[in-house]
C-alpha beads as a LAMMPS data file, in Angstrom:
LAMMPS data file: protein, C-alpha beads

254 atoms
253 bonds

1 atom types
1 bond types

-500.0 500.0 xlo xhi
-500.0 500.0 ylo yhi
-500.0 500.0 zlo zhi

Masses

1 110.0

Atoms # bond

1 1 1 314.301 313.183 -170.057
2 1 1 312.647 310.593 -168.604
3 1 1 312.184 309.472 -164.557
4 1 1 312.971 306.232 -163.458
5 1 1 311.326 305.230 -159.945
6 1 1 311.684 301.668 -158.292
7 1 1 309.674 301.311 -154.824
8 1 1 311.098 298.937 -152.388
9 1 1 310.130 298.143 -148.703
10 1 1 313.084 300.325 -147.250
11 1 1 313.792 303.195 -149.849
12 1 1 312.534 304.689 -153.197
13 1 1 315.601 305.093 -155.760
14 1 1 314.906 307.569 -157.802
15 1 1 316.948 307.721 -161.304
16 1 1 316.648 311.081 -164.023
17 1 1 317.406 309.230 -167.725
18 1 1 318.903 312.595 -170.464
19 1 1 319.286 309.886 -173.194
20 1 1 321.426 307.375 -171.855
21 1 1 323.354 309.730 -169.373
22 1 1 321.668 308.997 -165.490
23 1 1 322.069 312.801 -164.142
24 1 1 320.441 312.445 -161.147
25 1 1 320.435 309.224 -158.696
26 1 1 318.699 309.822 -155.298
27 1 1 317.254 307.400 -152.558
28 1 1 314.293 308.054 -150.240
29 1 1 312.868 306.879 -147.494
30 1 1 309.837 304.681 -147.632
31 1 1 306.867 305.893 -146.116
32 1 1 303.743 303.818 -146.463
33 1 1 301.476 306.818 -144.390
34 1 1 302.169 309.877 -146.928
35 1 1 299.614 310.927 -149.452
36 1 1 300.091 311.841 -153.057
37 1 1 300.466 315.273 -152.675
38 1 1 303.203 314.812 -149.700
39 1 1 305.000 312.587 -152.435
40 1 1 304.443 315.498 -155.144
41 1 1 305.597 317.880 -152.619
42 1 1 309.237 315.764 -151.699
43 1 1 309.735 314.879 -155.830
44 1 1 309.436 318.674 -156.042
45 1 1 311.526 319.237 -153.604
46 1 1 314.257 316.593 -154.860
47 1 1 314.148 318.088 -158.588
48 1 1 314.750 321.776 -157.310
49 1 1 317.412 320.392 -154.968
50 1 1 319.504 319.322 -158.360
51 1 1 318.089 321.806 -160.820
52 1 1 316.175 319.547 -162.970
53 1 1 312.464 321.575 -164.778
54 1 1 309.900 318.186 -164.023
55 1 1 308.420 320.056 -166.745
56 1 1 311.238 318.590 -169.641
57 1 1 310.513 314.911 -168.383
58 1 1 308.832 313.631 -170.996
59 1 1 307.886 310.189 -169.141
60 1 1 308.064 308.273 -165.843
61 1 1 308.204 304.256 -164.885
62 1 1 307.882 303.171 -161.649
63 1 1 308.917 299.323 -160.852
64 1 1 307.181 298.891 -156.421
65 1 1 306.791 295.707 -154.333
66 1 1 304.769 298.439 -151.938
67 1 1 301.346 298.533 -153.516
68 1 1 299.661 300.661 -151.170
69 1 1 302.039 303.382 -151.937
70 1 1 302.510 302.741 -155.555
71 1 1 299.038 304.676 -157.062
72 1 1 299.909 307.445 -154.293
73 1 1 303.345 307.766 -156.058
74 1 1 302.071 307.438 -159.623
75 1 1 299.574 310.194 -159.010
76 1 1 302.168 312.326 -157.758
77 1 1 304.274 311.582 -160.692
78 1 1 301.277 312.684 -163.238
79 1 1 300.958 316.295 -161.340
80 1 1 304.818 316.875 -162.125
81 1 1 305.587 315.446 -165.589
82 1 1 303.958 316.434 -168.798
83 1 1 304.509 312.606 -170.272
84 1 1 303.279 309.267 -169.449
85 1 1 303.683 307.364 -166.451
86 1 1 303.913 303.382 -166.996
87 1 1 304.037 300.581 -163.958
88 1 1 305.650 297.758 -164.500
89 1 1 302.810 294.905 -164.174
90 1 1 301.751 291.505 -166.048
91 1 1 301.047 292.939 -169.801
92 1 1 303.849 295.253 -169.543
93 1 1 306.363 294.163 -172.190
94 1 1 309.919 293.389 -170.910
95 1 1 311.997 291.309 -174.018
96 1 1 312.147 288.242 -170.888
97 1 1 311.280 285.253 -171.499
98 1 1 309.637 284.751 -167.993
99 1 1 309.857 280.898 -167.337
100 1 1 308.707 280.823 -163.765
101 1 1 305.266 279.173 -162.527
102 1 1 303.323 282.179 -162.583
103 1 1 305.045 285.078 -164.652
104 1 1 302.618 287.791 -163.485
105 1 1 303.922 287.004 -159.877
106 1 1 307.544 287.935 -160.748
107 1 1 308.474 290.981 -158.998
108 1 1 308.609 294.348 -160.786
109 1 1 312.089 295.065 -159.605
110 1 1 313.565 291.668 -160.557
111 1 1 312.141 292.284 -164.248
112 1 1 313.667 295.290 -164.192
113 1 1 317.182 293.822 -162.894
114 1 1 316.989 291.328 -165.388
115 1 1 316.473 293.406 -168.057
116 1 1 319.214 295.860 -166.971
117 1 1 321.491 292.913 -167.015
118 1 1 320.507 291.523 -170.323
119 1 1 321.122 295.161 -171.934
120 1 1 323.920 295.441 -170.516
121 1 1 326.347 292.686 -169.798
122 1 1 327.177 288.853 -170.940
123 1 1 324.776 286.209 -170.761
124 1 1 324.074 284.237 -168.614
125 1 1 323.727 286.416 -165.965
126 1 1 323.275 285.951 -161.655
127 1 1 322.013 289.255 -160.421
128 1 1 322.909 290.054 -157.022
129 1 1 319.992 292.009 -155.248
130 1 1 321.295 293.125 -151.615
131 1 1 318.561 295.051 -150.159
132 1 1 316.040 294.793 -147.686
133 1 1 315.898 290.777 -148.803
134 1 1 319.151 289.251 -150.270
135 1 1 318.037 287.544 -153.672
136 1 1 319.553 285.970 -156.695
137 1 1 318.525 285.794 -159.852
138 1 1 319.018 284.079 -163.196
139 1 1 318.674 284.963 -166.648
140 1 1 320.222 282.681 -169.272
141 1 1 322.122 282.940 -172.990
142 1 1 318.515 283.325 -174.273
143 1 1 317.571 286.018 -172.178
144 1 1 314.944 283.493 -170.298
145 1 1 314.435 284.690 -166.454
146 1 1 315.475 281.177 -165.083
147 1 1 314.176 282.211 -161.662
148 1 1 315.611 282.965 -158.609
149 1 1 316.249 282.588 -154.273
150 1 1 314.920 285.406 -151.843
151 1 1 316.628 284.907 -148.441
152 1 1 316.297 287.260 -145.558
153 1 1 318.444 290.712 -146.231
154 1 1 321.678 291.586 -143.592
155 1 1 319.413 294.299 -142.176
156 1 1 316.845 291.611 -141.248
157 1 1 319.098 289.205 -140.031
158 1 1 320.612 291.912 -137.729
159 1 1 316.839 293.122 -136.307
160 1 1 316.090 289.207 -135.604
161 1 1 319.016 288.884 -133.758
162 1 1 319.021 292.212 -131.230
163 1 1 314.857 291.801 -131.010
164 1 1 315.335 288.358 -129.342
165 1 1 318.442 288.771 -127.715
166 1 1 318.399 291.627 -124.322
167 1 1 322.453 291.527 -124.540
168 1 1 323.335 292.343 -127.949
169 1 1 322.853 295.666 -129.167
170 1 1 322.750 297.350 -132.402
171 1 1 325.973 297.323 -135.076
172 1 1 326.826 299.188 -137.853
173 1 1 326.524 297.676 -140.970
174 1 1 330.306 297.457 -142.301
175 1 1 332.492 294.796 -142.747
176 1 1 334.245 293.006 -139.887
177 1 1 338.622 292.924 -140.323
178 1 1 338.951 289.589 -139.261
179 1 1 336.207 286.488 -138.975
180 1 1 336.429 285.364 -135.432
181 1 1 335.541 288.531 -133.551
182 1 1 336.983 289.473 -129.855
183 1 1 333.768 291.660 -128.550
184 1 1 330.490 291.526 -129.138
185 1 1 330.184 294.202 -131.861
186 1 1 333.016 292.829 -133.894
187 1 1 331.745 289.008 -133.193
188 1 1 327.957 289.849 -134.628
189 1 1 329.078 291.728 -137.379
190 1 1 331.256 288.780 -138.385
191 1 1 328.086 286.635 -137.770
192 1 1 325.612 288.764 -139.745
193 1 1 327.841 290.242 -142.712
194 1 1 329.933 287.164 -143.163
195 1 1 327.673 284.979 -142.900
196 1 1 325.313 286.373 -145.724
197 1 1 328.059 286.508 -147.842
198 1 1 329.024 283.195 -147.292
199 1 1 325.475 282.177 -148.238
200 1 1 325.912 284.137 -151.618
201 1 1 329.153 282.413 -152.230
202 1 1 327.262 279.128 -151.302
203 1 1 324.679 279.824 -153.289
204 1 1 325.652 280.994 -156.228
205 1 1 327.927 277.752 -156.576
206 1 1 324.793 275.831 -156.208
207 1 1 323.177 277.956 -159.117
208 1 1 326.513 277.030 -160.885
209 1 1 326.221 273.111 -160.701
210 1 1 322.393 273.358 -161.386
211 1 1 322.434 276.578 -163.928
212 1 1 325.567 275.983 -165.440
213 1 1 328.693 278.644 -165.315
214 1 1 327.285 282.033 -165.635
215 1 1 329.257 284.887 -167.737
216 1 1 328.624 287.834 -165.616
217 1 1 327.648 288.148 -161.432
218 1 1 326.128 291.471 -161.139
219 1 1 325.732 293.368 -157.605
220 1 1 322.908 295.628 -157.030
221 1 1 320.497 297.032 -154.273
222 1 1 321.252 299.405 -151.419
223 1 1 323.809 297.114 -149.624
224 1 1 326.231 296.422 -152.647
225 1 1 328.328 299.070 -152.107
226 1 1 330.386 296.183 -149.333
227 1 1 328.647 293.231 -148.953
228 1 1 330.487 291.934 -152.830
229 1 1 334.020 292.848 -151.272
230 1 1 333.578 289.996 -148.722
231 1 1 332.161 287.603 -151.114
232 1 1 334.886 285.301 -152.740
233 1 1 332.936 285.055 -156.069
234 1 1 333.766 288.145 -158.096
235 1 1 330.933 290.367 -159.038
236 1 1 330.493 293.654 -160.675
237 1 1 328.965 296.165 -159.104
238 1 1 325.939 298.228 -160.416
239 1 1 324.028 300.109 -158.065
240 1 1 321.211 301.663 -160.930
241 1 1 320.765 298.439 -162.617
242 1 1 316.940 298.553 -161.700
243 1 1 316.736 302.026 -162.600
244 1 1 318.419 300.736 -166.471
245 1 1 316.399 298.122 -166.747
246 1 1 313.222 300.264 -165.707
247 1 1 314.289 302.914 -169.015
248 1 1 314.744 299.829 -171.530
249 1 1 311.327 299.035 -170.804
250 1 1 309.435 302.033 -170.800
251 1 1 311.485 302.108 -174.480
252 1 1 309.873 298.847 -175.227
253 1 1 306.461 300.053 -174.400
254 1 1 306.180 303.995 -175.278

Bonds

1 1 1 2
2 1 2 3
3 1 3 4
4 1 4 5
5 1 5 6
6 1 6 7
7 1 7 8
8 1 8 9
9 1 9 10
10 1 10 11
11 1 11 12
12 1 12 13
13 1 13 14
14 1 14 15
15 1 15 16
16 1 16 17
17 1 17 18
18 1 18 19
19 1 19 20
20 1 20 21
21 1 21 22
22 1 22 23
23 1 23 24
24 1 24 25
25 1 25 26
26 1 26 27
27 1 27 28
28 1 28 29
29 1 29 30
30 1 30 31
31 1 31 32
32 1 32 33
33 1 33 34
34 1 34 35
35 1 35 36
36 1 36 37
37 1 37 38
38 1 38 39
39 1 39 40
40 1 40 41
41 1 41 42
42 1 42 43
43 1 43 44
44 1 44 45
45 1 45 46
46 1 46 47
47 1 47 48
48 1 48 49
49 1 49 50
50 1 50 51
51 1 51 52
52 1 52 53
53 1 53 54
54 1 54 55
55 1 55 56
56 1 56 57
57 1 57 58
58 1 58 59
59 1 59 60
60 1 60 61
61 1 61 62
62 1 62 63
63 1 63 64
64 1 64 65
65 1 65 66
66 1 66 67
67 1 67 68
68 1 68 69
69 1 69 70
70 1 70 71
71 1 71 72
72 1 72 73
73 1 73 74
74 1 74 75
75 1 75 76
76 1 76 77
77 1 77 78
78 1 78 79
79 1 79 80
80 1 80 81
81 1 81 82
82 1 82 83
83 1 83 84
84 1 84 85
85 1 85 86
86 1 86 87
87 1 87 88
88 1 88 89
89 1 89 90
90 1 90 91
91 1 91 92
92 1 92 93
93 1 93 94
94 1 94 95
95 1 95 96
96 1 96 97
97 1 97 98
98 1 98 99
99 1 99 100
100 1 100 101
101 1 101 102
102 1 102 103
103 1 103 104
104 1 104 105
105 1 105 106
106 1 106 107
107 1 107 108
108 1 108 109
109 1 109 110
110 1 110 111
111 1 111 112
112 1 112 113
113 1 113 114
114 1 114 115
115 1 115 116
116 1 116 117
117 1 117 118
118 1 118 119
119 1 119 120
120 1 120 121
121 1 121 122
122 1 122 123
123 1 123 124
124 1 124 125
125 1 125 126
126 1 126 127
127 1 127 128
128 1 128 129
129 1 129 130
130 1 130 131
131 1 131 132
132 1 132 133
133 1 133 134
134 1 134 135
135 1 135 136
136 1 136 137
137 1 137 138
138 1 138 139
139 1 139 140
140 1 140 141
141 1 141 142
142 1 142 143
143 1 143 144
144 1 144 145
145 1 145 146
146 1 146 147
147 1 147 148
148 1 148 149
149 1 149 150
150 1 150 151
151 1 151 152
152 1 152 153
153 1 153 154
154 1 154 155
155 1 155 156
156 1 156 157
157 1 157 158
158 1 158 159
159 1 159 160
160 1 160 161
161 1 161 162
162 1 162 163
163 1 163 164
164 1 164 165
165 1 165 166
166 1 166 167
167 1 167 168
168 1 168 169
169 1 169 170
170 1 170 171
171 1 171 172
172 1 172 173
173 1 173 174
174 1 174 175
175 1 175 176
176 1 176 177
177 1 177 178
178 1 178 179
179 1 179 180
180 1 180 181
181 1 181 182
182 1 182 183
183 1 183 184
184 1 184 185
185 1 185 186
186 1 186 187
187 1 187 188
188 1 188 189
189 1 189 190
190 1 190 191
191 1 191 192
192 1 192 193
193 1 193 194
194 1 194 195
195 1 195 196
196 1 196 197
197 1 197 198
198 1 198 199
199 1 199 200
200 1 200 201
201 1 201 202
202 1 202 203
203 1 203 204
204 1 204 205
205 1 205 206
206 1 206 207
207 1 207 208
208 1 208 209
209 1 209 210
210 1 210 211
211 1 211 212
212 1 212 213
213 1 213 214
214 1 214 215
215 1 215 216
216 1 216 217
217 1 217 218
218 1 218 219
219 1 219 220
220 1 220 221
221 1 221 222
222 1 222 223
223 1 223 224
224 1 224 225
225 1 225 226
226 1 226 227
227 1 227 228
228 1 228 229
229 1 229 230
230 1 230 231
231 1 231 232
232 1 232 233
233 1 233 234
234 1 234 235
235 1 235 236
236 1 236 237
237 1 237 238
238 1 238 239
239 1 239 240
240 1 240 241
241 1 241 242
242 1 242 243
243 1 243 244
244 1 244 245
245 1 245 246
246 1 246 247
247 1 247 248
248 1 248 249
249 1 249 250
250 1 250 251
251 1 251 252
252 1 252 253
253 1 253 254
């Protein structure tokens, strides 16, 4: 088996690989104060919870845009698993042809997307990451990571708007039934929600004319499960993509 970890600035997803089958898909909370053990303790505590021996995982990858966290989580990861534990970092191979200004600043988790995409559906490819930051990516026919656009996530947008305004309070995050809302709750939502995904739809038709017509739009991240069903550009949805991506690699390296 092998564990499949991806560290982002809200949660930890954390993905259990028998062969190709994902048998166990979890998210965590991310907390930047816990030690290594405390992270041992909770990844014990998560593998009991579903039955899985830590002892049969036979490696671990870990993909983080939290450095100070990610050696804490590593370590714990080494106490639990017999095999080795890679992180995804400049040297680390990836089958991407990374044509960005400085390839070693590309962020673990959008290799990892882009790999999962590559593997896995038509090229070219706009992947969808809706997560604590909304971002786009591109990987073209030759499997070269064009680039991408990082814009500020739904959840951000949302905490801007109630920290700097007394009067409007905190929504749920869920789609609005009609665009021009009647109360406040109804009329932020609209604001927030359908506004991002009118910047995706914006976007990605400015990707289009620049880019050129991409086979496959892929959805991922922790806020795909209703942010594509607003959008008018179809996408598929793939909530583990990172957590593929993260297994082809450690297959390309181990």
């Amino acid at each position: 088996m092998l564990l499949s970890i991806d560290i982002g600035n809200t949660n930890i997803s954390l993905g259990v690989f028998s062969d190709d089958d994902l048998i166990l898909n979890c998210r965590l909370a991310t907390e930047r104060q816990k030690t290594e053990d405390q992270y041992a303790i909770q990844f014990t505590d998560i593998f009991s919870l579903y039955k899985i021996d830590p002892k049969k995982i036979t490696g671990g990858i870990i993909s983080s845009v939290v450095p100070e966290i990610t050696v804490s989580v590593k370590r714990a990861l080494e106490k639990l698993i017999d095999g080795k534990v890679i992180t995804v970092a400049p040297g680390v191979k990836t089958g991407l042809n990374i044509l960005i200004d400085n390839p070693a600043q590309l962020g673990a988790d959008l290799a990892a997307g882009a790999v999962g995409a590559a593997s896995q559906y038509p090229l070219p490819a706009f992947i969808v990451d809706l997560g604590t930051a909304t971002k786009i990516c591109v990987v073209d026919e030759k499997k070269n990571f064009r680039g991408c656009l990082i814009a500020p996530g739904v959840a951000i947008s949302l905490k801007a708007l109630t920290d700097t305004s007394s009067l409007l309070q905190t929504i749920s995050l869920e789609a609005p039934k009609k665009v021009c809302g009647t109360n406040t709750a109804d009329s932020m939502q609209s604001g927030v929600i359908l506004g991002t995904a009118s910047m995706i739809d914006g976007l990605i038709d400015r990707l289009t004319e620049e880019i050129g017509e991409p086979k496959s739009v892929i959805a991922t991240g922790g806020l795909s499960y209703f942010l594509p069903e607003v959008c008018k550009h179809k996408m598929i949805h793939d909530k583990d993509l990172v957590l593929k991506g993260l297994k082809r690699i450690y297959e390309k390296n181990v």
